[in-house]
C-alpha positions as CSV (number, residue, x, y, z in Angstrom):
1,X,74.0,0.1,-29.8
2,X,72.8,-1.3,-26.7
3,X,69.9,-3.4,-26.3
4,X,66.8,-2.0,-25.5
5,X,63.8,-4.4,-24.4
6,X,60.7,-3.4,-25.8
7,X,58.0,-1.7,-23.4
8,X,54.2,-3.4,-22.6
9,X,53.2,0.4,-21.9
10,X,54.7,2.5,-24.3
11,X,52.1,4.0,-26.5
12,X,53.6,6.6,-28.5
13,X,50.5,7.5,-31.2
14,X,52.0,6.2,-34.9
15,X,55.1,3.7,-33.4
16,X,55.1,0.4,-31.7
17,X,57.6,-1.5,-29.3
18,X,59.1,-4.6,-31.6
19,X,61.4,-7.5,-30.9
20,X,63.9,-8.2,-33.7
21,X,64.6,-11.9,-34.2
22,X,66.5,-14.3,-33.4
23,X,68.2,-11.5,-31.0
24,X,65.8,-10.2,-29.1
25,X,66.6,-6.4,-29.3
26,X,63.8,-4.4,-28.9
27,X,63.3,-1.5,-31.1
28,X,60.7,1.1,-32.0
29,X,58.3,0.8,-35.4
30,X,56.7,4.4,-37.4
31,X,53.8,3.3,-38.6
32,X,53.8,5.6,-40.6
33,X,56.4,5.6,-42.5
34,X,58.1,2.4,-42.0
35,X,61.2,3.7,-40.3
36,X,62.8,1.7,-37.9
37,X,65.2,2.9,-34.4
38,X,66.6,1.7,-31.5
39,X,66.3,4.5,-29.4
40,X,62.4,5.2,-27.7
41,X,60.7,7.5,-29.8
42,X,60.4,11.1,-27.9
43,X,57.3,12.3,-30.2
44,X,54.4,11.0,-31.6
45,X,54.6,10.1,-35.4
46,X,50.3,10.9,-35.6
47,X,47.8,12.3,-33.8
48,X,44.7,10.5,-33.1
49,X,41.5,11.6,-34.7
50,X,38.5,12.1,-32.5
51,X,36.9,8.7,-31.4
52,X,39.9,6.6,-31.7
53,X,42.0,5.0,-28.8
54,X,45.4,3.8,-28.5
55,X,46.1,0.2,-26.7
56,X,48.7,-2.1,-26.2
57,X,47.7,-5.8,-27.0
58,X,49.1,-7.8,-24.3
59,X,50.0,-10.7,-26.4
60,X,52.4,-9.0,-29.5
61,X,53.2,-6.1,-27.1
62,X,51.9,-3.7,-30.5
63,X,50.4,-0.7,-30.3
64,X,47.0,-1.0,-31.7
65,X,44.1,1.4,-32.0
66,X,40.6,1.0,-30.9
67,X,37.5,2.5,-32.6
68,X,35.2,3.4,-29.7
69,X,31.9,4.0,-31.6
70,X,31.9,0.7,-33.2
71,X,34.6,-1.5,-31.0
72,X,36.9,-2.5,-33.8
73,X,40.4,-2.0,-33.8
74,X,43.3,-1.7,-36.2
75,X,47.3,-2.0,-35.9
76,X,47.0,1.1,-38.8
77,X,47.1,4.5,-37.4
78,X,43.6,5.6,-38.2
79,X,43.4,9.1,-40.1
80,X,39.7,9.6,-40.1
81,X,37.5,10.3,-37.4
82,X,35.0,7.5,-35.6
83,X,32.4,10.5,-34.6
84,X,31.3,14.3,-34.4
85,X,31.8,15.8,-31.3
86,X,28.7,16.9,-29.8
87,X,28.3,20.7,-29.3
88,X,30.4,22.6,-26.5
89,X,33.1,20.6,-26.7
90,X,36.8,20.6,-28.1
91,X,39.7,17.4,-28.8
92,X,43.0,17.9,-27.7
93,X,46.3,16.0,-27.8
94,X,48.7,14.8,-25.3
95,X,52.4,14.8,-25.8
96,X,51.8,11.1,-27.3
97,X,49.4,11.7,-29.7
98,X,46.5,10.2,-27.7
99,X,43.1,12.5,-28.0
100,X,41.1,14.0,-25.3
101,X,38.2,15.3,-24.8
102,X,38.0,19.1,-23.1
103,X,34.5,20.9,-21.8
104,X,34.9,24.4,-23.5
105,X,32.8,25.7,-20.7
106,X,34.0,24.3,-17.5
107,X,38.0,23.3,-18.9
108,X,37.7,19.7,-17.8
109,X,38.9,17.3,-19.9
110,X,38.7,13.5,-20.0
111,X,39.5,10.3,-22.3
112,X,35.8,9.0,-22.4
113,X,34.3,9.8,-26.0
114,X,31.5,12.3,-24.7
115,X,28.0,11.5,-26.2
116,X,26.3,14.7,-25.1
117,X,26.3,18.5,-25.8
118,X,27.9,20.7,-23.0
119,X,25.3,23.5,-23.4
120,X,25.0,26.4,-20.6
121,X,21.8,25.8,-19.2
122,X,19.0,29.0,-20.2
123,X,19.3,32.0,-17.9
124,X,23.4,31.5,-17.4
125,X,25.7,33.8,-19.3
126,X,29.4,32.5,-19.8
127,X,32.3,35.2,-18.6
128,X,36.1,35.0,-18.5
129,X,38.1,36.1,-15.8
130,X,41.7,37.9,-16.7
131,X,43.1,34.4,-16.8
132,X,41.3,33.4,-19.3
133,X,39.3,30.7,-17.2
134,X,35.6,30.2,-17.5
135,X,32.7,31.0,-15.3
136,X,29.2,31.5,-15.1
137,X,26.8,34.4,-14.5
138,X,23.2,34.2,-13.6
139,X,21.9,36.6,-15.5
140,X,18.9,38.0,-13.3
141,X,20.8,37.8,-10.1
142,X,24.3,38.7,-11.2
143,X,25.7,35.7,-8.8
144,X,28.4,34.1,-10.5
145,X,30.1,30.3,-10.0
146,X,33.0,28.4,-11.4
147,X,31.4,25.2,-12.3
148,X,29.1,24.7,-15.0
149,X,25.3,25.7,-14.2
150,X,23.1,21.7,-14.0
151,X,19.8,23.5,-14.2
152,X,18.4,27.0,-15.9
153,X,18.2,29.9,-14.0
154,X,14.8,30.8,-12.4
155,X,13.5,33.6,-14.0
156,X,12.7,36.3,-11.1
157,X,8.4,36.9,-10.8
158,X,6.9,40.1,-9.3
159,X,6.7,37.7,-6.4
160,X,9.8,37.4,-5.6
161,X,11.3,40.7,-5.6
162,X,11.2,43.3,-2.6
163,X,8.1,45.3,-1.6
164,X,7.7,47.9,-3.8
165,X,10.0,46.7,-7.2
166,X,8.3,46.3,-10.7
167,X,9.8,44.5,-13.2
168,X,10.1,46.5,-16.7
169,X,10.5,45.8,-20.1
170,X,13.9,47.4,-21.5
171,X,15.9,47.0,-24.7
172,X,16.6,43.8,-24.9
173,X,16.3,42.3,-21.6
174,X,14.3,43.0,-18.5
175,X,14.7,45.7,-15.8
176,X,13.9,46.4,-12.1
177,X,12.0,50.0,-11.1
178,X,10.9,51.2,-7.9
179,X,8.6,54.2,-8.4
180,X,8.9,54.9,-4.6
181,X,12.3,55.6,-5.3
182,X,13.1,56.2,-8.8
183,X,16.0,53.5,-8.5
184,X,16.4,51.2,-11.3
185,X,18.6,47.6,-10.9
186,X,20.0,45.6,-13.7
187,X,19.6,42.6,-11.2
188,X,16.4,41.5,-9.5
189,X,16.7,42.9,-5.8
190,X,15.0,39.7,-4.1
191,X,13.2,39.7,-1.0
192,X,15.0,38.1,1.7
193,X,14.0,34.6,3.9
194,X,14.3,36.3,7.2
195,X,11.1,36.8,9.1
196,X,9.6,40.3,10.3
197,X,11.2,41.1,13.9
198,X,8.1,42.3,16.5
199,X,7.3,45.6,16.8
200,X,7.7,45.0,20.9
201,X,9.7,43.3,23.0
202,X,12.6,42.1,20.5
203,X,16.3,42.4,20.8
204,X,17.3,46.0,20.1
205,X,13.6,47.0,19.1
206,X,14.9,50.8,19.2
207,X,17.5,50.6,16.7
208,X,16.9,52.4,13.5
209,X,18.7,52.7,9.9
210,X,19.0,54.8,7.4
211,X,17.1,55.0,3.9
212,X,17.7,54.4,0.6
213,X,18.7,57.6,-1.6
214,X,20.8,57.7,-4.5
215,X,22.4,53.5,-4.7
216,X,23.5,54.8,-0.9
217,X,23.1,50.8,0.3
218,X,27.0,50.2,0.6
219,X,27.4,53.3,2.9
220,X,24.0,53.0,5.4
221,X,24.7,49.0,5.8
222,X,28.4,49.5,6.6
223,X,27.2,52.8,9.0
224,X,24.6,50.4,10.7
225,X,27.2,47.6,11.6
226,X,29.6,50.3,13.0
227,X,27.4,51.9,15.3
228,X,24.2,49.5,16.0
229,X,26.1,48.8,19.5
230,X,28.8,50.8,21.0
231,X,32.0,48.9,20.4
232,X,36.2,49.6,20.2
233,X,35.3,50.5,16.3
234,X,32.3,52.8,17.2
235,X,35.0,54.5,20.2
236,X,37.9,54.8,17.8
237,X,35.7,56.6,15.2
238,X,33.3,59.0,17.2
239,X,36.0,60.1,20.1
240,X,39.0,60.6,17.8
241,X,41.3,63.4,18.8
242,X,41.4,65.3,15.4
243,X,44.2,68.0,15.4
244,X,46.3,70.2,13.1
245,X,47.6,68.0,10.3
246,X,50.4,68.7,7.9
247,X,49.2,69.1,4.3
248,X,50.1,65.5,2.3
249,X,48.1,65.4,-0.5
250,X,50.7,64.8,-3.0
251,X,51.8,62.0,-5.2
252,X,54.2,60.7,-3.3
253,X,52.8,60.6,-0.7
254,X,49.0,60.0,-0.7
255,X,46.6,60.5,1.9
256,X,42.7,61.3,2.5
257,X,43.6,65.1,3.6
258,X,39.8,67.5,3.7
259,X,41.4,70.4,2.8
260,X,44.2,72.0,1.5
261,X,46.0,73.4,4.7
262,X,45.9,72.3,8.3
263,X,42.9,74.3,9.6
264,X,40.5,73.3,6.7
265,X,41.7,69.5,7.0
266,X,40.8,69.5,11.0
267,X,37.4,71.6,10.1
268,X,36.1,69.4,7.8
269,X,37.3,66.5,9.8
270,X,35.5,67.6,12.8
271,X,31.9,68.1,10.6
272,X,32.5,64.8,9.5
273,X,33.4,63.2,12.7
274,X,29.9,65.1,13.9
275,X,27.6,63.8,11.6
276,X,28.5,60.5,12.2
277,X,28.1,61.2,16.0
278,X,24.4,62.4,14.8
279,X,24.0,59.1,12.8
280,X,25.1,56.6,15.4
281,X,22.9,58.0,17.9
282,X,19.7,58.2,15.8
283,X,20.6,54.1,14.5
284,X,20.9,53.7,18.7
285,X,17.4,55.3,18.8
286,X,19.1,58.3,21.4
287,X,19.0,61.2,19.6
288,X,17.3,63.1,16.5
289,X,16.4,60.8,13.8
290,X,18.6,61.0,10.6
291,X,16.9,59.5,7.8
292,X,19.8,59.7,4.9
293,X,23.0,60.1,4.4
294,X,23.0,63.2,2.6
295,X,24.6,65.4,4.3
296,X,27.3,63.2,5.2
297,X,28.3,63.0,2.0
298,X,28.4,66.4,1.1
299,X,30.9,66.6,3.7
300,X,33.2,63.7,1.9
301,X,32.7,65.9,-1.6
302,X,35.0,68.0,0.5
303,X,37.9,65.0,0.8
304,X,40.1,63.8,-1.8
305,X,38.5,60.3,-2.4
306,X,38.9,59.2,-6.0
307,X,36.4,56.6,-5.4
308,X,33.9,59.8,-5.3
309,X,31.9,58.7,-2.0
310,X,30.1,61.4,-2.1
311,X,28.2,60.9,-5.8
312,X,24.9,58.3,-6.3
313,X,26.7,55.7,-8.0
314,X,27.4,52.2,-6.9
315,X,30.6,51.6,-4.4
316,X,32.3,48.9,-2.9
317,X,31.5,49.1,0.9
318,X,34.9,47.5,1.9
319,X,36.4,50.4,-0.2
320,X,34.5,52.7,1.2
321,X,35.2,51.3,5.2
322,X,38.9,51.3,4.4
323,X,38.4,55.4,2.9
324,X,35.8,56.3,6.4
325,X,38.7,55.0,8.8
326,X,41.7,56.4,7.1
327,X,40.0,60.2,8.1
328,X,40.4,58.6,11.6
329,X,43.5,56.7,11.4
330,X,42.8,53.0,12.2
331,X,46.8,51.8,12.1
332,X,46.3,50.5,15.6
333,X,47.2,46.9,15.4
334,X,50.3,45.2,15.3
335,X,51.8,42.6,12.8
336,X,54.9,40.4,13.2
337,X,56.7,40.0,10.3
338,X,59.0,37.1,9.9
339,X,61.4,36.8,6.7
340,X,62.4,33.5,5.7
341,X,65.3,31.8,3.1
342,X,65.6,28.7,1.8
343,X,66.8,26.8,-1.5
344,X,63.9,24.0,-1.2
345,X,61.7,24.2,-4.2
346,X,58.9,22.5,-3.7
347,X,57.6,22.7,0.2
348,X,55.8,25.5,1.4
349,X,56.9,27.4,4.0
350,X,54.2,25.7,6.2
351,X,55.1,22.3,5.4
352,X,58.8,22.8,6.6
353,X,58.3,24.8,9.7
354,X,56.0,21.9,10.5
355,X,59.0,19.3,10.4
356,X,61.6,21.4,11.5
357,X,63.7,21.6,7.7
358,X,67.4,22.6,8.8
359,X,67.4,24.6,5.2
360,X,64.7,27.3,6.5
361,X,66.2,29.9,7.9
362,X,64.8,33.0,9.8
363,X,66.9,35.7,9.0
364,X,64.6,38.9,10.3
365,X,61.6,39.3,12.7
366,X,60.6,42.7,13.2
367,X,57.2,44.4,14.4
368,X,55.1,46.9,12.5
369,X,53.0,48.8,15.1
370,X,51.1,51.1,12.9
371,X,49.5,48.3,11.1
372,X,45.3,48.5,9.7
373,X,43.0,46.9,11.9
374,X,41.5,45.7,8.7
375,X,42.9,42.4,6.7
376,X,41.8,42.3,3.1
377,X,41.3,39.3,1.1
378,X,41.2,40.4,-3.0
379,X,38.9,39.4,-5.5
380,X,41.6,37.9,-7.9
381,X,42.9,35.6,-4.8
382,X,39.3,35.1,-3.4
383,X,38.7,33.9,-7.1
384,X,41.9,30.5,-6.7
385,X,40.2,29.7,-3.3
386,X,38.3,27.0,-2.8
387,X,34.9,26.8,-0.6
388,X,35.1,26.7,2.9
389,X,37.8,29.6,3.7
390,X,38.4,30.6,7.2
391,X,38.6,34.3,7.7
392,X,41.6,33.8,10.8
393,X,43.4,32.0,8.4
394,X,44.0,35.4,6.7
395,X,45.7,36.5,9.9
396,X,48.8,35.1,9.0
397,X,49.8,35.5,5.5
398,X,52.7,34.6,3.3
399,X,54.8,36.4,0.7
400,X,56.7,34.0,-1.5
401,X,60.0,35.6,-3.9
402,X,62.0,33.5,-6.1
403,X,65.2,35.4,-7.0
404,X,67.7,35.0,-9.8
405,X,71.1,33.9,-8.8
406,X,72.5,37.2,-9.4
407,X,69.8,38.5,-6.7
408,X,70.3,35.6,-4.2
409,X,70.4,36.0,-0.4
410,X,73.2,35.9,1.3
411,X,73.0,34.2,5.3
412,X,75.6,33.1,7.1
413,X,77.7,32.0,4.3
414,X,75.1,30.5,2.1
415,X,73.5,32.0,-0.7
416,X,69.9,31.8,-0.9
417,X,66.9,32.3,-3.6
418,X,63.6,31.7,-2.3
419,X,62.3,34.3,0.3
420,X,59.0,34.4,2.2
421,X,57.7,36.9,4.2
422,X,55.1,36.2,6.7
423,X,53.0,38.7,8.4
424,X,51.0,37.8,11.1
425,X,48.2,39.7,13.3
426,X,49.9,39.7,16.8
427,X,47.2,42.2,18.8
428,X,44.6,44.5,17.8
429,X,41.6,46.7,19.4
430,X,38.9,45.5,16.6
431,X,39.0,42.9,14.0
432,X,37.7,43.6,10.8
433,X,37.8,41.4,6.9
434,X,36.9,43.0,3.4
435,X,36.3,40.1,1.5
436,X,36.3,41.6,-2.0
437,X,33.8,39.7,-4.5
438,X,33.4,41.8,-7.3
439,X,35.6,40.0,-9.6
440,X,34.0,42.5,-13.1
441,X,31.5,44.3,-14.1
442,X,29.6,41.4,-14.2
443,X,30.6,38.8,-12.0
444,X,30.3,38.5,-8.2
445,X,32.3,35.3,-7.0
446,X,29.9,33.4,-4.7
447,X,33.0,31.5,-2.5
448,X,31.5,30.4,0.9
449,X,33.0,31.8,3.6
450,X,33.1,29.3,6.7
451,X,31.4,31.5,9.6
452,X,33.0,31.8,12.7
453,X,31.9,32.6,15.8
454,X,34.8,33.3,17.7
455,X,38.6,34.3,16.4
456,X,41.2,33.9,18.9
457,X,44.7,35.6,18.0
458,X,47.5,34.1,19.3
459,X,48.1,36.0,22.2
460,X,45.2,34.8,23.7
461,X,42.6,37.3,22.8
462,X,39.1,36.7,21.9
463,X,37.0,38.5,19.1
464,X,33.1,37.3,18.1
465,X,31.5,37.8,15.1
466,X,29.4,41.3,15.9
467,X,28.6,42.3,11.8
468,X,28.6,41.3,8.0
469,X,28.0,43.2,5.4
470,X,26.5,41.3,2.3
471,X,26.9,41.9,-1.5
472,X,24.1,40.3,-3.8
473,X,25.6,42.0,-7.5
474,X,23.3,45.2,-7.8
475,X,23.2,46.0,-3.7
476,X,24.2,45.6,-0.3
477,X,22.5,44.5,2.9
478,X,23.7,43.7,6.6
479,X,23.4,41.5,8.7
480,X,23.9,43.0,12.9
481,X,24.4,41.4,16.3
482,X,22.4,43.4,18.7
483,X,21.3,42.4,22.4
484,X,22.6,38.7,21.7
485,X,20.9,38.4,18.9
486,X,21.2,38.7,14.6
487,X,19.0,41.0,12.8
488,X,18.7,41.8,8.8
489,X,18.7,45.4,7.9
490,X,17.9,46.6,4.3
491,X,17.8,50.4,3.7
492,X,15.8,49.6,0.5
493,X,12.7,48.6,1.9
494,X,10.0,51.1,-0.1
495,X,9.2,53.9,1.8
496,X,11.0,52.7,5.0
497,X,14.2,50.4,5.8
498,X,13.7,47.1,7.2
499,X,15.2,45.6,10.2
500,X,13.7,42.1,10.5
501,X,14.4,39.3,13.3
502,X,17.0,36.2,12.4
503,X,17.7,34.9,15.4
504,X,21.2,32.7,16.9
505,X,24.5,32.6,15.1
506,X,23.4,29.0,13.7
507,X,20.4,31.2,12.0
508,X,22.4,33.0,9.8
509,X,23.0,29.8,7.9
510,X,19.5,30.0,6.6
511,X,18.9,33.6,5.4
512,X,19.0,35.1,1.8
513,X,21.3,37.1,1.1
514,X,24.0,34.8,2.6
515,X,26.8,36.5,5.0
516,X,28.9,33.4,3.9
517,X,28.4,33.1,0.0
518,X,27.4,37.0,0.0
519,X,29.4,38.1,3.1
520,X,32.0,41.0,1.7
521,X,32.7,43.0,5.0
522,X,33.2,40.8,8.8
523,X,33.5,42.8,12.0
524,X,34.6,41.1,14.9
525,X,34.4,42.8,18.7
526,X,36.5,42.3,20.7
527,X,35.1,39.7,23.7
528,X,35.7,42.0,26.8
């Protein structure tokens, strides 16, 4: 056997590094048991109970074990406990035996003994995503967070809630009634910080909106940022040639048809494509006044939409933009997209295009020139982001494959098994994001989004911020740029909507609901 010098820093829970004299071999100690080796132990002969740490002492080179509680310390492997965790959390071991300490609410873990209970504060309800990991639910709100609540949750007062809203006693737990409207919210609908706009004189002081009927928040709010000001959007939408389609209603191959042959499908299409001419001018204040949205949804009850747009219940406005644009065909914009092989494992595809790694190889570029105008960002990935995301960083996005070898690429002799595929936004009439937040039932992820103001593509054009829609758990609101300037619409404001004044871009910082923690729908104009 070789000699083996005996380590200052191995701990390995249960052995301990010796020197055998008069020789000086090193060798390796169980505790436990008594057995001696020369070779480094690989596992741990104990585990550590809770309280207990494991040391070397610099003078003997031993491994010797420290009880935190009271500071003594033993070269016997302790087997009972120094102290009871407090409540909310858990110990875990290492691969040496050592014990740590892990937040059964939040996941962190640390070596420090912890001394006080990891409670959720009162007013916060703890929810697990499909991974498994923890988060946090405000439970009069419905706004949800990743770390671990440091104060209770203020409990909503008639004071805070929108004109009109009552707060009722249900079974078990509290519930929101307007008797304008006969609508009822599991979550408090709070009145917003943005100040009332005057009745003369302010930016687009003719614009109107539509009211509240039936949970109809996520259609009217995505309907106002459309039309509020003519735009490439509005155009594409309300002057769409609409002609004889071919039937595709099928399973394989999907598609929002109105009817079940050609004429029916362009009929239908047409009524719809009228009544939103009808709404658009009444929200521009140029025509009759349409105060609901009624009869534009009887007209979707005629589409095949398995989302049901036209029934009273709750929708996802991004879902429902992406089902209003397909009747009208937004594949307008065009995306490069770049494929990509390498055998490197462990830079992204970023990192070595950045330093020019001779092992990346470009082996297709190809355009798709019936691409969406809109870029979706899903809850699940929205949910791994941190805060702070950039919506034209979603312009370019990356596909990553790993393939067996059997599966591996072949380029120019090699043979390759990791393949990206990057699509990027190269040009497009209107820019528009669905930021999906609705992570559950009950959880709506509260990642900021970083506002900008202006999103350049690389070919040189310009798009500003012109709408966002906002999603605070039980209902939506918008937020519009109108004459230069941002105004708050709510369609649920008693008998009436609201449009009140915000003011700059900078403003839109300070409202409540927040376009960048609530923001789930972005339209960006294009800057002509």
């Amino acid at each position: 056997m070789s000699d083996i010098e005996p380590s200052n820093d191995f701990i390995m829970v249960g052995w301990s590094a010796r020197t055998k004299e008069p020789t000086n071999k090193g060798y390796y100690k169980n505790i436990v048991t008594g057995e001696r080796q020369w070779q480094k132990p690989t596992k741990p002969a104990a585990k550590l109970p809770v309280g207990w740490k494991a040391y070397i002492d610099q003078k003997t080179g031993w491994t010797r074990y420290k009880n935190v509680v009271t500071g003594k310390n033993t070269s016997e492997v302790p087997t009972e406990p120094a102290a009871t965790l407090p409540e909310g959390w858990e110990a875990e071991h290492d691969d040496q035996g050592r014990v740590r300490y892990s937040n059964v609410h939040t996941g962190l873990s640390h070596w420090d003994l912890p001394t006080e209970d990891a409670r959720i504060p009162e007013g916060w309800i703890e929810e697990y995503d499909e991974d498994g990991k923890v988060f946090y639910v405000n439970d009069y709100t419905g706004v949800a967070q990743w770390t671990l609540p440091e104060a209770p949750a203020k409990r909503p007062v008639l004071e805070d809630l929108k004109e009109g809203w009552t707060i009722e006693q249900g079974v078990g737990r509290e519930f929101y009634y307007n008797p304008a409207t006969g609508g009822s919210e599991f979550y408090a609908p709070l009145h917003t910080t943005v100040s009332p706009s005057p009745s003369e004189g302010a930016p687009c002081d003719h614009l109107r909106g539509l009211k509240w009927i039936g949970n109809s928040c996520w259609l009217d709010s995505i309907l106002l940022c459309i039309f509020a000001e003519p735009s490439a959007l509005s155009r594409m939408i309300l002057n769409a040639p609409i002609g004889l389609e071919k039937y595709s209603g099928t399973k394989e191959d999907p598609h929002w048809d109105c009817g079940s042959t050609a004429k029916s499908n362009q009929q239908r299409k047409l009524a719809i494509q009228a009544e939103l001419r009808k709404i658009a001018a009444s929200i521009r204040g140029e025509g009759e006044v349409v105060e609901f949205c009624t009869d534009l949804r009887r007209l979707f009850a005629k589409c095949k939409n398995p989302d049901r747009f036209h029934d009273t219940d709750l929708k996802d406005a991004g879902e429902f933009l992406g089902f209003l644009l397909s009747i009208f065909n937004d594949n307008e914009a065009t995306k490069k997209i770049e494929i990509y092989v390498t055998n490197e494992t462990d830079m992204t595809l970023k990192e070595m295009q950045s330093i020019g790694f001779e092992d990346l190889h470009m082996t297709r570029s190809s355009f798709d020139r019936n691409a969406s105008i809109v870029t979706q960002l899903p809850a699940q990935e929205l949910s791994q982001l941190p805060d702070g995301v950039l919506l034209s960083s979603l312009l370019s996005t990356v596909d990553e494959q790993l393939v067996s070898d059997d599966d591996a690429l072949r380029y120019e002799g090699g043979r390759y098994k990791r393949v990206f595929t990057l699509n990027t936004v190269v040009e497009t009439p209107y820019l528009v994001f669905t930021v999906q937040r609705k992570l559950s039932n009950r959880r709506v992820l509260s990642t900021r989004i970083d506002l900008e103001e202006v999103i350049m593509l690389g070919n040189g054009n310009a798009f500003s911020l012109a709408a966002v829609v906002m999603h605070s758990g039980a209902h939506y609101t918008a937020v519009v740029r109108c004459e230069g300037e941002w105004l708050y619409y709510d369609d649920l404001g008693g008998d009436e909507y609201t449009i009140s004044y915000v003011g700059d871009f900078q403003s839109l910082e300070h409202i409540h609901p927040s376009p960048s923690v609530n923001g789930t729908v972005f339209f960006y104009a294009p800057i002509e």
